[in-house]
PDB file of the backbone (N, CA, C, O) and the ligand in Angstrom, with CONECT records:
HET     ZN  A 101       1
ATOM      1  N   UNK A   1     110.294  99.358 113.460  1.00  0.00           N
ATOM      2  CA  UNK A   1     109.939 100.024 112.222  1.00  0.00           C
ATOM      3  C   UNK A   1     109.284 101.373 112.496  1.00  0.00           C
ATOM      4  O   UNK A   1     108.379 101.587 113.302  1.00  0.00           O
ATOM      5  N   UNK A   2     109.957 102.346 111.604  1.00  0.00           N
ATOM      6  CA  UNK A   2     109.142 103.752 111.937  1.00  0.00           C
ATOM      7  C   UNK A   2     108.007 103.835 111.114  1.00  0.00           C
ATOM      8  O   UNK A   2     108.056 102.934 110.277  1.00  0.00           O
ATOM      9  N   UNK A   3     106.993 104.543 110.995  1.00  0.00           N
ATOM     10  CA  UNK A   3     105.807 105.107 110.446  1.00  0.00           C
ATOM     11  C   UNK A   3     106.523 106.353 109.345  1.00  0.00           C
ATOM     12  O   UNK A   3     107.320 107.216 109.712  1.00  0.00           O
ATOM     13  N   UNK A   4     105.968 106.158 107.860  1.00  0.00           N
ATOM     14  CA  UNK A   4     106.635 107.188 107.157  1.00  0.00           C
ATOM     15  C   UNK A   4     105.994 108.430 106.950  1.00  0.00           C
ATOM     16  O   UNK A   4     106.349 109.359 106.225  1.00  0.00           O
ATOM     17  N   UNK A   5     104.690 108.293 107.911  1.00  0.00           N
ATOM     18  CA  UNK A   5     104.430 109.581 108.110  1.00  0.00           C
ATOM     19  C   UNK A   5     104.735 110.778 108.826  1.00  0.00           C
ATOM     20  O   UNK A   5     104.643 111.930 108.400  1.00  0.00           O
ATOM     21  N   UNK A   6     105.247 110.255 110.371  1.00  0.00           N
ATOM     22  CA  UNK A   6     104.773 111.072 110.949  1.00  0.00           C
ATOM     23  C   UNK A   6     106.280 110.695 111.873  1.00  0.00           C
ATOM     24  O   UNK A   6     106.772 111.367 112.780  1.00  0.00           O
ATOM     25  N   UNK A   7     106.823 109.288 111.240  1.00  0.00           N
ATOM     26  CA  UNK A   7     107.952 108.714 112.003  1.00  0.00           C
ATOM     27  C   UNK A   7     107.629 108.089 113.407  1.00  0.00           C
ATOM     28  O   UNK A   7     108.465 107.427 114.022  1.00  0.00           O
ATOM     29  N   UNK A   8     106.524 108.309 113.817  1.00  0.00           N
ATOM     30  CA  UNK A   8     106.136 107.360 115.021  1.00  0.00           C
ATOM     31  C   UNK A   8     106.290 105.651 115.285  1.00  0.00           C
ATOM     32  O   UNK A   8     106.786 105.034 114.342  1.00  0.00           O
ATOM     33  N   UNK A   9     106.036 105.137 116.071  1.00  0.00           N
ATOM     34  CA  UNK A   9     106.705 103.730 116.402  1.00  0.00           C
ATOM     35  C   UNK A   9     105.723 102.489 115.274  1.00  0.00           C
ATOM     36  O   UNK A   9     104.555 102.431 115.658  1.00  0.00           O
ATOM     37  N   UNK A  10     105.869 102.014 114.638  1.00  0.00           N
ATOM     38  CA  UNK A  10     104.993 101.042 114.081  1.00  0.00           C
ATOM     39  C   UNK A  10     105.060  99.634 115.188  1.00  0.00           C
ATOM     40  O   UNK A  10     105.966  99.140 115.859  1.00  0.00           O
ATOM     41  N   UNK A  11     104.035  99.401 115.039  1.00  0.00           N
ATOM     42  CA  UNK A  11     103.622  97.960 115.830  1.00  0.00           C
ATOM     43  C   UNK A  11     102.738  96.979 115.342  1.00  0.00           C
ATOM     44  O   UNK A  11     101.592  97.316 115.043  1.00  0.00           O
ATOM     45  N   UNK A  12     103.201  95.530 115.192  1.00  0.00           N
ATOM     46  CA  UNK A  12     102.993  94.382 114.339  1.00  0.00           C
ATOM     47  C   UNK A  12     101.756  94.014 114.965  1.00  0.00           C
ATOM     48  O   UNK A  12     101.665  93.801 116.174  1.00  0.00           O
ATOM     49  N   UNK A  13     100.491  93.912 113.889  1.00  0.00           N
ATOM     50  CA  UNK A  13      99.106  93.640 114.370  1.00  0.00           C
ATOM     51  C   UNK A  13      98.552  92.700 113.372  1.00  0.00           C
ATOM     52  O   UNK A  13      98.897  92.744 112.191  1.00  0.00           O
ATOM     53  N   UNK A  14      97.630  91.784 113.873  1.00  0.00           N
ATOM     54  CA  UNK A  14      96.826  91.106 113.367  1.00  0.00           C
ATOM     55  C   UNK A  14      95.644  91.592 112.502  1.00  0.00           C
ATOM     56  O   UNK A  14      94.799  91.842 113.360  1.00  0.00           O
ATOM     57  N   UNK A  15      95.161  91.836 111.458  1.00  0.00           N
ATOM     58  CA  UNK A  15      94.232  92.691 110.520  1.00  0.00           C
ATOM     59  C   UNK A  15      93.554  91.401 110.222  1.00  0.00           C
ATOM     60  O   UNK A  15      94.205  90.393 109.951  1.00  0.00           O
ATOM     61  N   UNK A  16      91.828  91.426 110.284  1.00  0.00           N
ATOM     62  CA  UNK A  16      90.938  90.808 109.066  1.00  0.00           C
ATOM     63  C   UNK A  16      90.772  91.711 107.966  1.00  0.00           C
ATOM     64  O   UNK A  16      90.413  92.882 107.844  1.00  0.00           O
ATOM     65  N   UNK A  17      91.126  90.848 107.252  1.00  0.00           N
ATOM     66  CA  UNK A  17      90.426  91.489 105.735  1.00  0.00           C
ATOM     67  C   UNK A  17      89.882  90.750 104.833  1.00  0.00           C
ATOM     68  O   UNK A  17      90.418  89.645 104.742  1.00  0.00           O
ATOM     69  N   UNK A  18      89.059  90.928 104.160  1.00  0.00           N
ATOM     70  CA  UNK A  18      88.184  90.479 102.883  1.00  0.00           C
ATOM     71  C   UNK A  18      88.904  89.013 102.686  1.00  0.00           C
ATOM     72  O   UNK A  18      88.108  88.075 102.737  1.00  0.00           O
ATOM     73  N   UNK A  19      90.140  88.699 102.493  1.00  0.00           N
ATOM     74  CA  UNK A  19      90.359  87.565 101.947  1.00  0.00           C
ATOM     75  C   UNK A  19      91.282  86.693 102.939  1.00  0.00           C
ATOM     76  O   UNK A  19      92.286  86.038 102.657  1.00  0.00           O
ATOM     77  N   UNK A  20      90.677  86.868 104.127  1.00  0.00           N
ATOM     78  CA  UNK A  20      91.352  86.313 105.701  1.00  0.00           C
ATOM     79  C   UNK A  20      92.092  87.326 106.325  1.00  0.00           C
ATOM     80  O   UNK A  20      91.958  88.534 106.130  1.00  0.00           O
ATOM     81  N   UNK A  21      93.198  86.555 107.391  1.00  0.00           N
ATOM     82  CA  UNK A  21      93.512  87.608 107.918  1.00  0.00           C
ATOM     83  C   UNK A  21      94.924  87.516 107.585  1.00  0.00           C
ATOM     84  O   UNK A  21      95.491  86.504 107.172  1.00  0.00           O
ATOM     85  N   UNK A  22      95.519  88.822 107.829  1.00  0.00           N
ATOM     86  CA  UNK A  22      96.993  89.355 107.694  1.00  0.00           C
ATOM     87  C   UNK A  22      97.749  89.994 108.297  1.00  0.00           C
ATOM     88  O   UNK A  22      97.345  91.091 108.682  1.00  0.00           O
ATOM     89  N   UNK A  23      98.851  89.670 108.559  1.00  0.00           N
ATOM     90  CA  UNK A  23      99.757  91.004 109.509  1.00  0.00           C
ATOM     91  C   UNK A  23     100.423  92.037 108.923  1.00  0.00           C
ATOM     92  O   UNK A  23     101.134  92.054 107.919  1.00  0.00           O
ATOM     93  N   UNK A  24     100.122  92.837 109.630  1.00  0.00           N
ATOM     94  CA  UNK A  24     100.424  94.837 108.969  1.00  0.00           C
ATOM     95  C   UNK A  24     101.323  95.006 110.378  1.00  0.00           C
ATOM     96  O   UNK A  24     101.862  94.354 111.272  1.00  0.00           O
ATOM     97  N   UNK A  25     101.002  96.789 109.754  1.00  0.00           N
ATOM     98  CA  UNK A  25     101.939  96.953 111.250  1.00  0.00           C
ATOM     99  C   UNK A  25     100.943  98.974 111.513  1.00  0.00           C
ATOM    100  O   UNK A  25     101.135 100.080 111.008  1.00  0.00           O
ATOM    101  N   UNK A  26     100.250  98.582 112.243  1.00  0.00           N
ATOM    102  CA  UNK A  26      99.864 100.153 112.482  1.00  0.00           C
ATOM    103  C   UNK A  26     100.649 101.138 113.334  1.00  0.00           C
ATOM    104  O   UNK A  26     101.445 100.772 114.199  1.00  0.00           O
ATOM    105  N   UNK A  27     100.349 102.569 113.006  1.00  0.00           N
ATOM    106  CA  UNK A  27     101.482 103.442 113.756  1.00  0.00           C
ATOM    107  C   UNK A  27     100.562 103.818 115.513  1.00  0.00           C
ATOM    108  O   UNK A  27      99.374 104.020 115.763  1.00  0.00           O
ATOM    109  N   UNK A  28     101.664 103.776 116.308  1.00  0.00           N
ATOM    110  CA  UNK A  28     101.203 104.261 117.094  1.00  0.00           C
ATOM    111  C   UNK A  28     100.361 105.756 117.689  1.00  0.00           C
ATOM    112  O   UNK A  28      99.484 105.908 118.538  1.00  0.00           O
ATOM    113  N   UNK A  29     100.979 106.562 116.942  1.00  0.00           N
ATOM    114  CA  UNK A  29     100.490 107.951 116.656  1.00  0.00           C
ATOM    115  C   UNK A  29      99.574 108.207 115.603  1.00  0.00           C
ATOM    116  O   UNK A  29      98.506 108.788 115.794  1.00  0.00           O
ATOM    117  N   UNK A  30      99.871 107.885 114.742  1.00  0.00           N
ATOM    118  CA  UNK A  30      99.099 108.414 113.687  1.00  0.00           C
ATOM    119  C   UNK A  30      97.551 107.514 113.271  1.00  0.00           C
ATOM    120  O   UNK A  30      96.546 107.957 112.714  1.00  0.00           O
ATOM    121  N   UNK A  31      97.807 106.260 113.732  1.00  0.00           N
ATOM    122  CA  UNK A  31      97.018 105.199 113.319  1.00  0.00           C
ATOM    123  C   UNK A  31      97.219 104.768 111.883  1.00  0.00           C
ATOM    124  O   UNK A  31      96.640 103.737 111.539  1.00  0.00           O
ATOM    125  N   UNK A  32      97.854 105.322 111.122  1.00  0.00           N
ATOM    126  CA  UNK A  32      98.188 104.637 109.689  1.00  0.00           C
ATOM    127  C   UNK A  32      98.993 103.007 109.556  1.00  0.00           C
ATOM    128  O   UNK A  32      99.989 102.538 110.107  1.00  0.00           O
ATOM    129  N   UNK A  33      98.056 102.482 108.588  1.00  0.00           N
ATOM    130  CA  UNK A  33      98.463 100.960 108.638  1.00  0.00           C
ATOM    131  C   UNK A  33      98.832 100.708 107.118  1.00  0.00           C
ATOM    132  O   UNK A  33      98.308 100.774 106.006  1.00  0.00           O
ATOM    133  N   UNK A  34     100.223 100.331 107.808  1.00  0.00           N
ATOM    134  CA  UNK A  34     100.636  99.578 106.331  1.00  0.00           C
ATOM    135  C   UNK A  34     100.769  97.844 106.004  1.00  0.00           C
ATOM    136  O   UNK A  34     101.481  97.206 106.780  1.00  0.00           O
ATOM    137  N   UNK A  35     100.051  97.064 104.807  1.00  0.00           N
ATOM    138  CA  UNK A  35      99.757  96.315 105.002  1.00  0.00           C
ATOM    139  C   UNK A  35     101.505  95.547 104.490  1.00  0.00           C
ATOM    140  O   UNK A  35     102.428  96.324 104.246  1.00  0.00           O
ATOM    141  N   UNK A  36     101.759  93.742 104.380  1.00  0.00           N
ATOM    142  CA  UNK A  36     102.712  93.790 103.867  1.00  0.00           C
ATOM    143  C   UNK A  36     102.614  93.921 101.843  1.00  0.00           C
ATOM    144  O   UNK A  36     103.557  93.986 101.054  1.00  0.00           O
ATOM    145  N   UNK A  37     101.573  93.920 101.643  1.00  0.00           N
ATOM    146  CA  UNK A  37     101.821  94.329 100.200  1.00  0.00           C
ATOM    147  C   UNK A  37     102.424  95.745 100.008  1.00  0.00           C
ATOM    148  O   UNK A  37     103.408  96.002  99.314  1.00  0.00           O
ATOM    149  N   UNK A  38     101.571  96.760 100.838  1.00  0.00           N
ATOM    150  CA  UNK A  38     102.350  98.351 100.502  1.00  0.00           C
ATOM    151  C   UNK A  38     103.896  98.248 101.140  1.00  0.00           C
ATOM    152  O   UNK A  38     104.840  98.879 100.665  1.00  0.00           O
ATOM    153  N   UNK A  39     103.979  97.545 102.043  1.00  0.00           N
ATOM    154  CA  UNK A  39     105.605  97.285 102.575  1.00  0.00           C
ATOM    155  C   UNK A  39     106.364  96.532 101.451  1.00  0.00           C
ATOM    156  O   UNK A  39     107.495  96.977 101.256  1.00  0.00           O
ATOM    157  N   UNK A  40     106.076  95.727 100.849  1.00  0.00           N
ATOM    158  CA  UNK A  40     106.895  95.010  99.865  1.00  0.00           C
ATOM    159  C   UNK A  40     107.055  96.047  98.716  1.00  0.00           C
ATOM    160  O   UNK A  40     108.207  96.298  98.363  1.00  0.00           O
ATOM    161  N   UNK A  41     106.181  96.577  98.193  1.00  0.00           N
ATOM    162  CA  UNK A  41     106.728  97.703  97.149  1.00  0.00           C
ATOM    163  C   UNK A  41     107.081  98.837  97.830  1.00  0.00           C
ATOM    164  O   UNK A  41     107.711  99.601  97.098  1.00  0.00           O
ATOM    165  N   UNK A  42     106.940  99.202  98.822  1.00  0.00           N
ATOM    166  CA  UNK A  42     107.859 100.230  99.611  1.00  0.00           C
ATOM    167  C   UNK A  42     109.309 100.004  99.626  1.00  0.00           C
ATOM    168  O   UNK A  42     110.161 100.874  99.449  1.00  0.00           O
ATOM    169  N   UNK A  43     109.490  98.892  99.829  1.00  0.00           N
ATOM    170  CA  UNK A  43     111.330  98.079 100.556  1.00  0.00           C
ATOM    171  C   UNK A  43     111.842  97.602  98.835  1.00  0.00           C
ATOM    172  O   UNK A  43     112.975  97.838  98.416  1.00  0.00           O
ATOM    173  N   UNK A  44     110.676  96.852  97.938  1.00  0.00           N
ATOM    174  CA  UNK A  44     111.534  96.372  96.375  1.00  0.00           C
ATOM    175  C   UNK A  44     111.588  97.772  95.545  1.00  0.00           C
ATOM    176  O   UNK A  44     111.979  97.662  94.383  1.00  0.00           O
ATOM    177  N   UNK A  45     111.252  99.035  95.987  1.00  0.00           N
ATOM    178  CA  UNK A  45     111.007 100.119  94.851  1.00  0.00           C
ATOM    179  C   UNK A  45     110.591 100.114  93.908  1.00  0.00           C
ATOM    180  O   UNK A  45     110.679 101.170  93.281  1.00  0.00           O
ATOM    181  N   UNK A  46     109.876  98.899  93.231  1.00  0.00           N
ATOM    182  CA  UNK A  46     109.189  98.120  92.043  1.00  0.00           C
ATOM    183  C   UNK A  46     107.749  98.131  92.196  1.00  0.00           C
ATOM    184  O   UNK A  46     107.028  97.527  92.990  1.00  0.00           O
ATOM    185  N   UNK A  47     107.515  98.857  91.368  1.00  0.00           N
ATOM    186  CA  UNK A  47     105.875  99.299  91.392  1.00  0.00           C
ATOM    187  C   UNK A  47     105.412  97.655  91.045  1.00  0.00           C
ATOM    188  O   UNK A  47     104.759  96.897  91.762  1.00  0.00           O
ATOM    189  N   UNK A  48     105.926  97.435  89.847  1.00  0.00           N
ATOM    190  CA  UNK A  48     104.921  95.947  89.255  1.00  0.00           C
ATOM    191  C   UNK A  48     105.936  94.101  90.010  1.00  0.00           C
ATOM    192  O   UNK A  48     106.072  93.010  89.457  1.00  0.00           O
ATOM    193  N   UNK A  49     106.322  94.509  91.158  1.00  0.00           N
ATOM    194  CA  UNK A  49     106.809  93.048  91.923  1.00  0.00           C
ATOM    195  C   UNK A  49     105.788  92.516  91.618  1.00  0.00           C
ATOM    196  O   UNK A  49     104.748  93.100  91.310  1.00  0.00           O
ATOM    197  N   UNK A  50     105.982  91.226  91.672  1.00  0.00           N
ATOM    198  CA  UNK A  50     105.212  90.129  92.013  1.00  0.00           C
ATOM    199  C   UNK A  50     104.609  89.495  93.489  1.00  0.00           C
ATOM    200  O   UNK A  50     105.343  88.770  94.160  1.00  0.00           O
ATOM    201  N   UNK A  51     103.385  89.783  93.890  1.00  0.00           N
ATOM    202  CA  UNK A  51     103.139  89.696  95.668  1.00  0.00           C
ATOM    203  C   UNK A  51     102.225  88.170  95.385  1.00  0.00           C
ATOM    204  O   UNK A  51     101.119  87.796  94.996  1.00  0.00           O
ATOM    205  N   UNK A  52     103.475  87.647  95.856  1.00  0.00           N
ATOM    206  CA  UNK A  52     103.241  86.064  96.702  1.00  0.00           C
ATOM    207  C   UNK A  52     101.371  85.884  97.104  1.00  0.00           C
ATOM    208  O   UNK A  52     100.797  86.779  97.723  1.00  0.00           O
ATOM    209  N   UNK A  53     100.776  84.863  96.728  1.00  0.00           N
ATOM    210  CA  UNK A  53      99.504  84.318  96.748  1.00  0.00           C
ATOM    211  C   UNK A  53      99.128  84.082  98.370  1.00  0.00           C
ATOM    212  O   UNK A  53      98.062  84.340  98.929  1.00  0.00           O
ATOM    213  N   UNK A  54     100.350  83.510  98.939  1.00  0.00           N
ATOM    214  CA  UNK A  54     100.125  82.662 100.121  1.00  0.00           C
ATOM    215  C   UNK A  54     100.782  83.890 101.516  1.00  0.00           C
ATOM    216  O   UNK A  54     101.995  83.683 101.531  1.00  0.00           O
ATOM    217  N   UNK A  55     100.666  84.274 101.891  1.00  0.00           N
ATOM    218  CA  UNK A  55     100.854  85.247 102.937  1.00  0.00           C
ATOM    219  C   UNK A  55     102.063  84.669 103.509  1.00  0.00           C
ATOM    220  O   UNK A  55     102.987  85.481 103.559  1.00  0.00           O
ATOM    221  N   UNK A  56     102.330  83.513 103.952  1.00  0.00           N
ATOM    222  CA  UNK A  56     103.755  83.114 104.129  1.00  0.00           C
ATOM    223  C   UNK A  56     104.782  83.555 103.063  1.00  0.00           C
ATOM    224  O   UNK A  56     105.656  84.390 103.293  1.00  0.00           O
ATOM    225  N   UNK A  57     104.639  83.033 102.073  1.00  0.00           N
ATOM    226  CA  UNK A  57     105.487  83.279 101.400  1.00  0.00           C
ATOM    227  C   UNK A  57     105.531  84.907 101.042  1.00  0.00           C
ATOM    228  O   UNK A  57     106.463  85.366 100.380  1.00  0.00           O
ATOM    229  N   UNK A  58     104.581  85.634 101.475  1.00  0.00           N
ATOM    230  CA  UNK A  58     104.912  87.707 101.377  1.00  0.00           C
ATOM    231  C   UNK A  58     105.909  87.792 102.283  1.00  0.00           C
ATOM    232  O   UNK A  58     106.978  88.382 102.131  1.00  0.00           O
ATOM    233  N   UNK A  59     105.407  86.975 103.570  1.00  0.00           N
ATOM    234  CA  UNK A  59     105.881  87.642 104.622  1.00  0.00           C
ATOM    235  C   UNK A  59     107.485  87.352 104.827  1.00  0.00           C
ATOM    236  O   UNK A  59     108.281  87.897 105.591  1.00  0.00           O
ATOM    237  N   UNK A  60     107.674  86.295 103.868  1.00  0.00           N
ATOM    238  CA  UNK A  60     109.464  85.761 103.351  1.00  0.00           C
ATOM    239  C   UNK A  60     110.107  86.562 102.896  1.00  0.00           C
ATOM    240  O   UNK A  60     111.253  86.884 103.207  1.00  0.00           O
ATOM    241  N   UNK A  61     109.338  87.034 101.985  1.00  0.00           N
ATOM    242  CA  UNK A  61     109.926  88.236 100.889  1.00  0.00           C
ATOM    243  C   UNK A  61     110.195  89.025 101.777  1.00  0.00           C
ATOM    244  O   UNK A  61     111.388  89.057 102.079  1.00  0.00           O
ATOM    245  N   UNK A  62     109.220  89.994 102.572  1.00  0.00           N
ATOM    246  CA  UNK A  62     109.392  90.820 103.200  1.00  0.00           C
ATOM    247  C   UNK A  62     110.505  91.063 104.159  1.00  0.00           C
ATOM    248  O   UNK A  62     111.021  92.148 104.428  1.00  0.00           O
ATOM    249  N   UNK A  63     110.870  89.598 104.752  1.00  0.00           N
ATOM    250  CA  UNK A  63     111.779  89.847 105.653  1.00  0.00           C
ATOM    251  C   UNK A  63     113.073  89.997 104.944  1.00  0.00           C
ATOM    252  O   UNK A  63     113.990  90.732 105.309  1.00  0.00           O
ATOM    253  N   UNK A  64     113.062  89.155 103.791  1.00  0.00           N
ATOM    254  CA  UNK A  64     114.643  89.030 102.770  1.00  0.00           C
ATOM    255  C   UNK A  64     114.866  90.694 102.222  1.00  0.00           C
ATOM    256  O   UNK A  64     115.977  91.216 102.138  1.00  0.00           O
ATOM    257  N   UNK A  65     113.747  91.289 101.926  1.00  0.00           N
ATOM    258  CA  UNK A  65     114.267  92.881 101.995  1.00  0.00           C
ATOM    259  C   UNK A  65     114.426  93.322 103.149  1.00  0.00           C
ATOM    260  O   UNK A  65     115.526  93.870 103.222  1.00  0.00           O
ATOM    261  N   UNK A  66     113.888  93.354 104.062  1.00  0.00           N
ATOM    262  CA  UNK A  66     113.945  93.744 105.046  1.00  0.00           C
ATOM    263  C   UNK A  66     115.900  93.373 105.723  1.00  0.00           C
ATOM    264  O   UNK A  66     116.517  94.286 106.271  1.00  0.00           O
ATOM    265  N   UNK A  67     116.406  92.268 105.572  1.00  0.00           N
ATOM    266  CA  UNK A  67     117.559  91.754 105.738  1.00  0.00           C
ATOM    267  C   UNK A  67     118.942  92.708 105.051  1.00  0.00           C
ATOM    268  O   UNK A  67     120.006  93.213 105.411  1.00  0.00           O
ATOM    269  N   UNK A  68     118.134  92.551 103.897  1.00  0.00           N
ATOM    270  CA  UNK A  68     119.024  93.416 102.637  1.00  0.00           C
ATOM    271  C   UNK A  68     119.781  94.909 102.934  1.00  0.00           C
ATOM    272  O   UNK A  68     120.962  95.257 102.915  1.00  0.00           O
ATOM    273  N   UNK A  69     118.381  95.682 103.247  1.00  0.00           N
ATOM    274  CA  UNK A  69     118.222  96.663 103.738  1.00  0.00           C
ATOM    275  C   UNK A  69     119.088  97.110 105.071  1.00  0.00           C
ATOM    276  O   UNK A  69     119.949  97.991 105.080  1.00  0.00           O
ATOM    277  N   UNK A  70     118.784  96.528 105.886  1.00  0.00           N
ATOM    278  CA  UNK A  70     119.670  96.196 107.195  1.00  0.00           C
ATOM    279  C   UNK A  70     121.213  96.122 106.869  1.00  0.00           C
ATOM    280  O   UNK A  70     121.841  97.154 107.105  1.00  0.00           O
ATOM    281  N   UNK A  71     121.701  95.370 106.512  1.00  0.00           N
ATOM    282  CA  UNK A  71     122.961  95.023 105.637  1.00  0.00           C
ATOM    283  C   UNK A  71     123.896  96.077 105.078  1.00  0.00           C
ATOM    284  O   UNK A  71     125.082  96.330 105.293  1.00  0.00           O
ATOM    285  N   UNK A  72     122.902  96.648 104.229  1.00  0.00           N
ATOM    286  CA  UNK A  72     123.869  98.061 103.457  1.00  0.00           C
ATOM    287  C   UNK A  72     123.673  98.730 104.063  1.00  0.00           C
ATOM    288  O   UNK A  72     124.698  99.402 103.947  1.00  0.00           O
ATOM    289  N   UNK A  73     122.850  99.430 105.065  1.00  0.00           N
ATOM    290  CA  UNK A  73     123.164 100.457 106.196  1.00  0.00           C
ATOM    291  C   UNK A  73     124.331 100.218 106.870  1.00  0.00           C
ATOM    292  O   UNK A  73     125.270 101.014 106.871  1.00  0.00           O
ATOM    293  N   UNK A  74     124.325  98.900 107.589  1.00  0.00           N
ATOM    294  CA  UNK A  74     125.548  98.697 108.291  1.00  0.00           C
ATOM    295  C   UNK A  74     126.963  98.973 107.076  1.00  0.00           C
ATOM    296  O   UNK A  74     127.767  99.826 107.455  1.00  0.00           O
ATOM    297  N   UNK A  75     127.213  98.417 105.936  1.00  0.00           N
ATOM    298  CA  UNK A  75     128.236  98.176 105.225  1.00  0.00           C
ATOM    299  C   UNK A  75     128.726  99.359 104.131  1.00  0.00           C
ATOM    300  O   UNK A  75     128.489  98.958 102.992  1.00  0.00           O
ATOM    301  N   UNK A  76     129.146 100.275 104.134  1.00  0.00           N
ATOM    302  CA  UNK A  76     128.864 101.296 103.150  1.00  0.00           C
ATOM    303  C   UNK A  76     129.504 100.655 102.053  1.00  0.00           C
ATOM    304  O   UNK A  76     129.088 100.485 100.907  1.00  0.00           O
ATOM    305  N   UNK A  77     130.978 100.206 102.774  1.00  0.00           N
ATOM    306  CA  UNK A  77     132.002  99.926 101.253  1.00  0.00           C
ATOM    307  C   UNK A  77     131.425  98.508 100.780  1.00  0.00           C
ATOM    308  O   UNK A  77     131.578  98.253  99.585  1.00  0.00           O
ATOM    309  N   UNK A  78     130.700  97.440 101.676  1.00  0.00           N
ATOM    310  CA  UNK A  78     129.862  96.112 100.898  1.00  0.00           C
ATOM    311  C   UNK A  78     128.700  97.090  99.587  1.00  0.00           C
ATOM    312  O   UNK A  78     128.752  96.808  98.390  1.00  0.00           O
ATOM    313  N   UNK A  79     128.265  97.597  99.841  1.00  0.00           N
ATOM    314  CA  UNK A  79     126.681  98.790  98.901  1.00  0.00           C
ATOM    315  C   UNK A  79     127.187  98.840  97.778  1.00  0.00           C
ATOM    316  O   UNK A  79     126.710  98.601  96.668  1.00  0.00           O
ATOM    317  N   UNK A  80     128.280  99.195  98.133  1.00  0.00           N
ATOM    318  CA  UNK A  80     128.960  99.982  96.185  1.00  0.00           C
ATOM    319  C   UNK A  80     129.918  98.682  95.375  1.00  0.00           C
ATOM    320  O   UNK A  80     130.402  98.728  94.244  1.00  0.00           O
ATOM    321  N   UNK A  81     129.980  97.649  96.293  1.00  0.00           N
ATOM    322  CA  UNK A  81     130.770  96.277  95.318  1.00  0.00           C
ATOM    323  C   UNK A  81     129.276  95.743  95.441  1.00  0.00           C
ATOM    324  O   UNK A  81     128.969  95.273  94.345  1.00  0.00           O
ATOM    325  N   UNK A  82     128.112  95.621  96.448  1.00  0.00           N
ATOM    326  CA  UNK A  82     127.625  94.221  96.208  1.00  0.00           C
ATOM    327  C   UNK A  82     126.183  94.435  95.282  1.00  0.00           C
ATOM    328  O   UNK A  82     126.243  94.329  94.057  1.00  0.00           O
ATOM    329  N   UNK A  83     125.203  94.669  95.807  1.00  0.00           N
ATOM    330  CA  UNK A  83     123.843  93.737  94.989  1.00  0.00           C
ATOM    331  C   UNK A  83     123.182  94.660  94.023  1.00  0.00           C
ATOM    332  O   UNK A  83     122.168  94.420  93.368  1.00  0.00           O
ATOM    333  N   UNK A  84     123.915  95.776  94.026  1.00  0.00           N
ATOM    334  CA  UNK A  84     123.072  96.570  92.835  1.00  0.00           C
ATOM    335  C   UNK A  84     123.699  96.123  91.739  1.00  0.00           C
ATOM    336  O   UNK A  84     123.341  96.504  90.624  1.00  0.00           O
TER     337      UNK A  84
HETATM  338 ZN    ZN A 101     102.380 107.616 112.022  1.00  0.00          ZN2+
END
């Protein structure tokens, strides 16, 4: 995963925060950390999604866009028949 700042390498880290702990992914260069809530409305383009209670279940979501995403890069002519 790149960093959308600065495009540097992102790397998957363990974070405490206020309501336990969670995995983000901080940039190597820049130090900017994105958690998976700002990643889930980053990847659904949906300001008002719905973010999962249980951190497993974010981190599901996350990967099923994350999958999606992957997918129509590879497929140009699948993009324009399939999920929009
Ligand atoms: Zn960066």
């Amino acid at each position: 995963m790149k960093c959308a700042k600065c495009h540097g390498k992102m790397h998957a880290e363990k974070f405490y925060g206020r309501n336990g702990t969670f995995h983000g992914w901080r940039c190597l260069l820049c130090g900017d950390i994105i958690d998976p809530v700002i990643l889930l409305h980053r990847l659904s383009g949906e300001s008002r999604i719905a973010i999962p209670e249980r951190n497993e279940d974010l981190m599901r979501l996350i990967q099923k866009y994350l999958r999606v995403k992957g997918s129509l890069k590879g497929r140009e002519s699948g993009m324009r028949m399939g999920i929009q």
